[in-house]
C-alpha positions in Angstrom: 0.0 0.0 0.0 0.9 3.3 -0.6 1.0 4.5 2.9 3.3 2.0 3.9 6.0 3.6 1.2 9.6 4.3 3.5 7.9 8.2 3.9 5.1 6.6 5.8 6.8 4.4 8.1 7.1 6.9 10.5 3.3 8.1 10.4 0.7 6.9 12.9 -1.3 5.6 9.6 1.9 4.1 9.1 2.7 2.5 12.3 -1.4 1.1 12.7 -1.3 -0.4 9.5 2.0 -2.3 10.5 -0.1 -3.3 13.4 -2.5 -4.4 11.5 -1.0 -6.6 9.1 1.4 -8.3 11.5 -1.7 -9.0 13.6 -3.4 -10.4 10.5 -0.6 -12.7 9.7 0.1 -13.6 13.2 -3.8 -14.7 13.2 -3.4 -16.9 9.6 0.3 -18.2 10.9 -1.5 -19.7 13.9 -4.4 -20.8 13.1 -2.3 -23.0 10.0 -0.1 -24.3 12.1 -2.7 -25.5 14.3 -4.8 -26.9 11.7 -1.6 -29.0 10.2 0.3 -29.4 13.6 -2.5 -31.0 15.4 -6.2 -30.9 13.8 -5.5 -32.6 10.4 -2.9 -35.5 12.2 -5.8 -36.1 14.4 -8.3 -36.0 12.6 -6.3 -38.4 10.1 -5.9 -40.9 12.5 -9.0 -41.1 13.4 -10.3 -41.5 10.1 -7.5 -43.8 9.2 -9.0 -46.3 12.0 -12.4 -46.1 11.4 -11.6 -46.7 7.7 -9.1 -49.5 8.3 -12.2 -51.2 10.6 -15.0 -50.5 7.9 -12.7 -52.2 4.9 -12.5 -55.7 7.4 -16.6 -55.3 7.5 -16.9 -54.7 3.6 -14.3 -57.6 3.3 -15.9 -60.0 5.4 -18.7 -59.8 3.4 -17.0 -60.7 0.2 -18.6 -58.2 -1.7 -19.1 -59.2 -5.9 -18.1 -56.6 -8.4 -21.9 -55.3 -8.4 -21.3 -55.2 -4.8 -18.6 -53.0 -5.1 -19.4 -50.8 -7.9 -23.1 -50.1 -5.9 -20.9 -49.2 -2.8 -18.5 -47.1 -4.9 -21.0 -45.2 -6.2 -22.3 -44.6 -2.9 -18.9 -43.8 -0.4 -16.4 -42.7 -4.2 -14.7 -45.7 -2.8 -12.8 -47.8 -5.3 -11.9 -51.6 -4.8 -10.0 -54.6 -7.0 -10.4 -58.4 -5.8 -7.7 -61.0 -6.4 -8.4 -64.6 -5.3 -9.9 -68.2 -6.1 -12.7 -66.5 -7.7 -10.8 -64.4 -10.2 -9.7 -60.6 -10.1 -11.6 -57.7 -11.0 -11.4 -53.8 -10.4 -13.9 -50.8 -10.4 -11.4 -48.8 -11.4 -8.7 -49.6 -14.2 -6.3 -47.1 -12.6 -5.9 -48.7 -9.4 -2.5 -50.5 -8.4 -2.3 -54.2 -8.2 -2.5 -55.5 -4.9 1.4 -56.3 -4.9 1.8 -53.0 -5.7 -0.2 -51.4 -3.2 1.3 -53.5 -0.5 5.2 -52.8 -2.0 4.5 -48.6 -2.1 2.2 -48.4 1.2 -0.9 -47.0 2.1 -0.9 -43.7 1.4 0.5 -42.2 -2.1 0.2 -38.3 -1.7 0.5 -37.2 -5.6 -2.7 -39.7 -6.0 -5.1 -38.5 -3.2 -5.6 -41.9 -2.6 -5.5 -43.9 0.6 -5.1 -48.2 0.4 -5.9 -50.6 2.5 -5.0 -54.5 2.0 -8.0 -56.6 3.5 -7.7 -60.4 3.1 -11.5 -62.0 2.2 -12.7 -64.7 3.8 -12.4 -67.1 0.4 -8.8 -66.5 0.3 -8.5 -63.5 -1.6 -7.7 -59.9 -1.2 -8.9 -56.8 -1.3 -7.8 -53.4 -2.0 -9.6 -50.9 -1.0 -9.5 -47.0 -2.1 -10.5 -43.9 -0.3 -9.6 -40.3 -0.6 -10.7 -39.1 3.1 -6.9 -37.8 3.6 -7.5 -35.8 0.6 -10.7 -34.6 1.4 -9.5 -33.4 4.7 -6.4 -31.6 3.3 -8.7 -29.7 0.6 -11.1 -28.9 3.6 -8.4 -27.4 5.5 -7.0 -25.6 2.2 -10.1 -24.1 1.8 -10.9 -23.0 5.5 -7.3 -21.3 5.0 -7.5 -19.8 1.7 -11.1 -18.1 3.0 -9.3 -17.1 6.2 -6.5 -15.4 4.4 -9.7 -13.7 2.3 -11.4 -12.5 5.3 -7.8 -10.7 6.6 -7.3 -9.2 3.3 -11.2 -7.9 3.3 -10.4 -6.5 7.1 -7.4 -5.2 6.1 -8.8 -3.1 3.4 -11.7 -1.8 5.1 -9.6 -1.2 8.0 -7.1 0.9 5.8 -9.8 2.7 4.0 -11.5 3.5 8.4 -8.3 4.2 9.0 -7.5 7.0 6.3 -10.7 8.5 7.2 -10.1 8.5 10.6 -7.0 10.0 10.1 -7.5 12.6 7.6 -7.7 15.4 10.4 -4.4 14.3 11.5 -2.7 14.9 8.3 -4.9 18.4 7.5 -3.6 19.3 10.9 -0.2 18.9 10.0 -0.5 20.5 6.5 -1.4 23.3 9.0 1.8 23.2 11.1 3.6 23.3 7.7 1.8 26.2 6.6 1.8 27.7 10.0 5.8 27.3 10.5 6.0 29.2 6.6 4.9 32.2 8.2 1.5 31.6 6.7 -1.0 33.0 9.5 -4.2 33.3 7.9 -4.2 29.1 7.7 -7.6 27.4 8.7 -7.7 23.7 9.0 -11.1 22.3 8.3 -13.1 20.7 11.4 -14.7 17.7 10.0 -15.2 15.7 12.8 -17.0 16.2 16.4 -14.1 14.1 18.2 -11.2 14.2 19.9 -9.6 15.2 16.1 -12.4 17.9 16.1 -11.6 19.3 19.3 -7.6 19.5 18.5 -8.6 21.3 15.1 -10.5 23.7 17.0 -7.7 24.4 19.4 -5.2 24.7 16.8 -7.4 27.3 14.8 -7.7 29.6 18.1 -4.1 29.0 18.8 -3.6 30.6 15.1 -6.0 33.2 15.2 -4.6 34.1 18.8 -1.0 34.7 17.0 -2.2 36.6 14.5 -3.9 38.9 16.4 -1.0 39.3 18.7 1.4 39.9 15.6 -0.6 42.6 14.6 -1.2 43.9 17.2 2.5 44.3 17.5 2.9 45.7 14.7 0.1 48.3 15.0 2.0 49.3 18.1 5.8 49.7 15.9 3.8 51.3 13.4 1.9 54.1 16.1 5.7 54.2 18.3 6.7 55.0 14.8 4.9 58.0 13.7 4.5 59.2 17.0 8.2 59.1 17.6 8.7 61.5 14.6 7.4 64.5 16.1 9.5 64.8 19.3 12.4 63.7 17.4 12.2 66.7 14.5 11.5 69.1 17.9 14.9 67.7 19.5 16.9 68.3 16.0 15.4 71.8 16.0 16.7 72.4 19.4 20.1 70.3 18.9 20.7 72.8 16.1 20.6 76.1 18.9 22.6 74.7 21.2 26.5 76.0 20.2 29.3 73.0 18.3 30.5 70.8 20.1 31.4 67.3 21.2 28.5 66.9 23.5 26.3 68.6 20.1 28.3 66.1 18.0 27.4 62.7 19.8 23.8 64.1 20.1 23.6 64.6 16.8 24.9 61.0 16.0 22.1 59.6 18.6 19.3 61.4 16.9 20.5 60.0 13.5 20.7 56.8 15.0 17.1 57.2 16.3 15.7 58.9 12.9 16.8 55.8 11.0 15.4 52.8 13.2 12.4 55.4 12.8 12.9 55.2 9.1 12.9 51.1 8.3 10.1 50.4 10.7 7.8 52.3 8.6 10.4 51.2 5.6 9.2 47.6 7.4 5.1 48.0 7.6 5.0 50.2 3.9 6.3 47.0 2.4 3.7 44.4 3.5 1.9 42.5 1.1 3.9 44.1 -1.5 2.9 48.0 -1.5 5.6 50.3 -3.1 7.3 47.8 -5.2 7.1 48.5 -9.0 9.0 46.2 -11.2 10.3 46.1 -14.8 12.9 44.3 -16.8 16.3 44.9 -15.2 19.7 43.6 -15.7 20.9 42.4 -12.5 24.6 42.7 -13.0 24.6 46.4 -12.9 22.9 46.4 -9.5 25.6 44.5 -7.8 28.1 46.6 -9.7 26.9 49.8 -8.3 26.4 48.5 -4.8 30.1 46.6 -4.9 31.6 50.4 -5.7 29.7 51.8 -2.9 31.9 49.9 -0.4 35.4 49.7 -2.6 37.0 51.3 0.7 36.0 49.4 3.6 37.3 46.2 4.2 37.8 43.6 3.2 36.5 44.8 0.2 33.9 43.3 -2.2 34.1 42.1 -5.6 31.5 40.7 -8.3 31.5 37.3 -9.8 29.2 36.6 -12.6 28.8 34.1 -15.2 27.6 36.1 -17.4 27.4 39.8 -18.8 23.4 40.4 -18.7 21.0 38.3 -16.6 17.3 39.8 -16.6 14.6 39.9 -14.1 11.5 42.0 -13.0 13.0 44.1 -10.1 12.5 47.1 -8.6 16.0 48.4 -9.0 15.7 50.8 -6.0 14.5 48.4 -3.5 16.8 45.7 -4.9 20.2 47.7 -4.6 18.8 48.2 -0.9 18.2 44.2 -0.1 22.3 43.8 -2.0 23.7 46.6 0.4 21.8 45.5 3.6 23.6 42.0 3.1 26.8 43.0 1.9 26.9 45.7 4.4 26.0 42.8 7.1 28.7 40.6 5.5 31.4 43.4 6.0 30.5 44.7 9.4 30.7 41.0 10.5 33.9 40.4 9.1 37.2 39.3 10.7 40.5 41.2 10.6 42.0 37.8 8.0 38.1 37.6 6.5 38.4 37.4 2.3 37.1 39.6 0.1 33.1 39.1 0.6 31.8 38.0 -3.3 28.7 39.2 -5.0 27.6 36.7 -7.9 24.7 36.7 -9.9 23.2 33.2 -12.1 20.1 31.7 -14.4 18.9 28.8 -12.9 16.0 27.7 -15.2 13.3 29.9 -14.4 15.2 31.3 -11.3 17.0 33.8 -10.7 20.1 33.7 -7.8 21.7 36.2 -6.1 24.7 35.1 -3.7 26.4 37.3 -0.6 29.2 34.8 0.3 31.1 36.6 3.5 34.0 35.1 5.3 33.0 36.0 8.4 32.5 33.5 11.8 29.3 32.4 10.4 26.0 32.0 12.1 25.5 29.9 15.0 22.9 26.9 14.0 19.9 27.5 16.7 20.1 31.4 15.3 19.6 30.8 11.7 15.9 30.6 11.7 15.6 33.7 13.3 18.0 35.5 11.0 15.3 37.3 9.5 13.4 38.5 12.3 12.9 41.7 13.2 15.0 43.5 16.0 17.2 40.1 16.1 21.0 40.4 16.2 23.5 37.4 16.9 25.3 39.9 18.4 23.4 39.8 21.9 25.2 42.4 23.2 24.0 44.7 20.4 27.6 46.8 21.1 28.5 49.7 18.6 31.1 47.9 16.7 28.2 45.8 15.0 25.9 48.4 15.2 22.5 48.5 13.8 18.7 47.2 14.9 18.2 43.8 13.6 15.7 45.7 10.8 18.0 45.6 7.7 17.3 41.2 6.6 14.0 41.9 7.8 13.6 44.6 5.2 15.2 42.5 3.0 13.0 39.5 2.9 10.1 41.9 2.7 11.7 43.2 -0.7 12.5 40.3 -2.0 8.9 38.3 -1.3 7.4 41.4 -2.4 9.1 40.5 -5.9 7.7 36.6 -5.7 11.2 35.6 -4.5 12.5 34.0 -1.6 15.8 34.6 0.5 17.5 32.0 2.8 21.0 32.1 4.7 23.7 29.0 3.9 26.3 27.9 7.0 29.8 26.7 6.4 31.4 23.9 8.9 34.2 26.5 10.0 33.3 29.8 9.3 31.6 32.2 6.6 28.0 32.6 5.7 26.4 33.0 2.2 22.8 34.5 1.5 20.8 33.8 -1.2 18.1 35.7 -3.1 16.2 34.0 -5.7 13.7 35.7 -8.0 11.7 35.0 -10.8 13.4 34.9 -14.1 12.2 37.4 -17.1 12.2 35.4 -20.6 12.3 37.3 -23.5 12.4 36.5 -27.0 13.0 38.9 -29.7 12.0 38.6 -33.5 
């Protein structure tokens, strides 16, 4: 079956279903080997007795051959006479009676059971039953409709079982969807039991989180705007006081503050995509322009492309930004021995990929996930020399799913990061 494919095996359809069928061919192993271990020897012997004792009766009567073809037709028992009075058989395929004694009773490949009965005019008799046969084929067929019945429960069991199950699996198509950042998921409740009541919980538990994540971000959006006012009053009263190095550092603080300001609003403008307006760019140009931009600061950055034009539909504006917000992440992380950080640019089919490759000391691998978050830093002690808010990838994975694209951060065993931004690739064909 299907579900029992190596991607199941680990399911709880999975794992019932294994149950099932070991259970099912637990009950047909045992129930053979009781039917050929003990039943059918038995029952055999018995038989072989009472037919042994009812061939000396038939004998003693010294049956004729109408006799014997009446009780032949009567019991399918076959018999042959040899003696004083001649020989004669109701059957031509029967043995001789040498023969019969020389082979034995019983001859397996001819279903046939014999039994040597002197008469009482000096004669013999061989007799001819197939009750052995009978039985086996008796017990063949209480198998074979066994091994049908397990199949039948099986099936139906698998088919309960999937339906059973199915709010199991829709709950976890959920967690998937859930885990993707997806929040306006709602798994169907189509069941009233213990299923039902788990779907229900997870659907509050999503709504809950949605409303608390907006209502988060309705708060940074109103801190935002409201923050602007007092901040333009203090730079209008920084600009009385007389130079200085107390003006200076107040200055830098106010800038500081002006541009966290600046990409949380930066942050909520791009949701669901508003302000992004695309066209058909050439991509290499953009990490040119951005590469020049930091041609002084090391280590330095350089572009590697594998070719001289590769289009997409970009915003080039909000693209340059996503570039500098990782390079300028790859350099501010950077170690005094770090290489040059590399900007390169490739077609992949119907994709196109971006790459930051720093050689930094790398991400730690429980902080990857959370890379992207807003106000997260691996730097937990968010001191100067990194700098910054933990807004710019945040930003950046805005812009770039904005554009239909995704962005993702690759680890290296000993150090170095590289990001990677994959957008949709612009075919063109000119006639």
């Amino acid at each position: 079956m299907s579900e029992l494919a190596p991607g199941m095996r680990q399911s709880v359809f999975g794992k019932l279903m294994t149950v099932m069928l070991v259970m099912a061919a637990s009950l047909l192993v045992l129930v053979a080997g009781f039917f050929l271990l003990y039943i059918s020897p038995t029952l055999n012997g018995s038989i072989d007795g009472l037919v042994r004792e009812y061939a000396r009766v038939v004998a003693a009567s010294a049956p004729t051959y109408d006799t014997a073809k009446e009780l032949g037709a009567r019991l399918d028992l076959w018999i042959r006479y040899e003696g004083p009075d001649g020989a004669w058989t109701t059957s031509g395929d029967l043995p001789t009676i040498e023969e019969a004694r020389r082979t034995g009773a019983h001859r397996p490949f001819s279903g046939r059971d014999y039994y040597v009965v002197p008469a009482p005019s000096g004669g013999t008799y061989l007799f001819a039953w197939t009750f052995t046969q009978r039985t086996l084929n008796a017990h063949v067929i209480v198998l074979v409709l066994l091994l049908f019945l397990m199949v039948t429960v099986v099936f139906t069991t698998h088919a309960v079982l999937r339906r059973l199950l199915r709010p199991l699996r829709s709950l976890g198509d959920g967690v998937a969807r859930l885990s993707q950042g997806h929040l306006d998921v709602v798994v169907p409740n189509r069941s009233r039991d213990e299923f039902g009541a788990l779907t229900d919980a997870f659907n509050r538990m999503v709504a809950r989180v949605r409303d608390m994540i907006q209502a988060r971000d309705q708060l940074l959006r109103d801190v935002s705007h409201e923050l602007r006012s007092p901040v333009t009053r203090l730079k209008v009263a920084l600009a009385l006081l007389p130079d200085g190095d107390k003006k200076a550092r107040m200055a830098a603080d106010l800038a500081e503050m002006e541009m966290m300001i600046g990409e949380l609003l930066e942050l909520e403008r791009l949701r669901d995509g508003h302000g992004i307006r695309t066209a058909c760019q050439n991509v290499i140009p953009i990490l040119d322009q951005v590469a020049a931009n930091f041609h002084d600061r090391p280590p330095g950055v350089r572009v590697v492309s594998t070719a001289p034009e590769i289009l997409a539909d970009v915003d080039s504006d909000r693209m340059r930004t996503v570039i500098r917000n990782l390079v300028e992440n790859a350099i501010k992380y950077s170690l005094p021995d770090s290489r040059t950080v590399e900007l390169s640019a490739a077609g992949n089919g119907q994709q196109v990929v971006i790459r930051v490759t720093d050689d930094g000391p790398g991400i730690p691998e429980p902080d990857v996930p959370s890379v992207f978050e807003p106000f997260f830093r691996v730097d937990r002690s968010r001191s100067k020399r990194t700098g910054g808010y933990g807004l710019g990838l945040s930003i950046s994975k805005r812009i770039v799913e904005a554009h239909g694209g995704t962005i993702a951060v690759e680890t290296y065993a000993k150090r170095g990061a590289s990001f990677v931004v994959t957008l949709p690739k612009r075919e063109y064909h000119f006639v």
